[in-house]
VOLUM-197531 format. One record per atom (N, C-alpha, C, O): x, z, y. Coordinates in steps of 0.02 Angstrom, whole numbers, plus 50000, padded with zeros to 5 digits. Layout:
BEGIN
XZY...
END
This chain:
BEGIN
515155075549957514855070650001515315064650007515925065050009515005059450009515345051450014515655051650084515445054650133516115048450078516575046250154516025042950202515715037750190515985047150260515655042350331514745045350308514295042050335514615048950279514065051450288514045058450308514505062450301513375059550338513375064350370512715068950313512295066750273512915075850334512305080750318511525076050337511135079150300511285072850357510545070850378510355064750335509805062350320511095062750317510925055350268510955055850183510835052150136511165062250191511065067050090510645064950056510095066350080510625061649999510115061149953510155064349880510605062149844509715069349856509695070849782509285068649762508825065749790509425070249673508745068549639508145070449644507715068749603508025075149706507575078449709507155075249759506565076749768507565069749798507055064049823507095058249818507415053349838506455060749766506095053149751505885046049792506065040149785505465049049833505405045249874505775041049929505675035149944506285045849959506915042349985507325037549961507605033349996507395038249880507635035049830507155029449842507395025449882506675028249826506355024249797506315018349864506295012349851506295020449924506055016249981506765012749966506825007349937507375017349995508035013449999507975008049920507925001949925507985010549871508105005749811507774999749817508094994549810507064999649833506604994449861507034990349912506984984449895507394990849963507494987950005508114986749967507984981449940508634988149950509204986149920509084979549863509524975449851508244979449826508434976249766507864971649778507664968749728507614970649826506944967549850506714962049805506134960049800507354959149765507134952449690506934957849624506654956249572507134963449639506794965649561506194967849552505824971749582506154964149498505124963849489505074970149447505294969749390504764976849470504684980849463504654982049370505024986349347504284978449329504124977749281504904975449215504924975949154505224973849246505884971649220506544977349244507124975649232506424982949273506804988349307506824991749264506264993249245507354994749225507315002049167507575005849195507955004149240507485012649179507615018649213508395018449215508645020249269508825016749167509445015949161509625013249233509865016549279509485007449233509405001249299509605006849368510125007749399508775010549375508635016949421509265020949426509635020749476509365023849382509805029249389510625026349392511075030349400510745020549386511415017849403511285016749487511455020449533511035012449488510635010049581510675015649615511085016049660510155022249596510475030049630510995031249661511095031949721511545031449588512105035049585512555031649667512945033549710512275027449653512775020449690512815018549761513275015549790511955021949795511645022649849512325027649904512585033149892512415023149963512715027649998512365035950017511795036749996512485038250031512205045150032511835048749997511385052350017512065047549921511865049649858512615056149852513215055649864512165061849829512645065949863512405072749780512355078849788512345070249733512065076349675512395076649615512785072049602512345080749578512765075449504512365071149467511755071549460512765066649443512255062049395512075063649336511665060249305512475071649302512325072449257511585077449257511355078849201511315079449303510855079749315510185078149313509725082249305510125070249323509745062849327509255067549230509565071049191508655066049223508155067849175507905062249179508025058249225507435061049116506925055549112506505056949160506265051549179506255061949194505595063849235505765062949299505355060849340506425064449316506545061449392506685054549387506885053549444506715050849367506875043249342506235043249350506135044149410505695042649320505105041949323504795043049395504415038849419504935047149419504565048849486504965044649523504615042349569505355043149525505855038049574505315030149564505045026849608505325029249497505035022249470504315023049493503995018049509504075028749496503415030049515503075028149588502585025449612503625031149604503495029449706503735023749707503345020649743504205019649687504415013249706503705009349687503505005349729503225010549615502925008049607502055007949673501625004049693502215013149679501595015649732501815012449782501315010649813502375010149814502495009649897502134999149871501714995649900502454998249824502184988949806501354988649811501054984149840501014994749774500524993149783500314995149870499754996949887500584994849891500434998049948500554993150010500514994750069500714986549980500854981050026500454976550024500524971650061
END
């Protein structure tokens, strides 16, 4: 666990969606369409309370991350 976080602020790859809101709000100029999963999965790693291994990170959770980020835009 990262310094100054707590158990309630944990994030794995296993949420997507948590991922995806925080990344949205962190990168609010990137036009979804110009984002590569590479992009994603560095931005992750990097997120305070990113708390998993990175060697972990798959094309399919990359995808579901890119997926919900993409759903929450249409959703505005």
């Amino acid at each position: 666990m990262k310094p100054g976080t707590s158990t309630e602020d944990i994030i794995t790859w296993e949420d997507s969606f948590p991922i995806a809101q925080k990344l949205r709000a962190l990168h609010p100029e990137a036009a979804l369409v110009n984002v590569s999963l590479g992009m994603i999965y560095h931005w992750t790693i990097e997120l305070p309370g990113f708390d998993d291994d990175p060697e972990l990170a798959n094309e399919n959770i990359l995808l579901a991350i890119y997926q919900e980020w993409y759903e929450e835009d249409l959703s505005i």
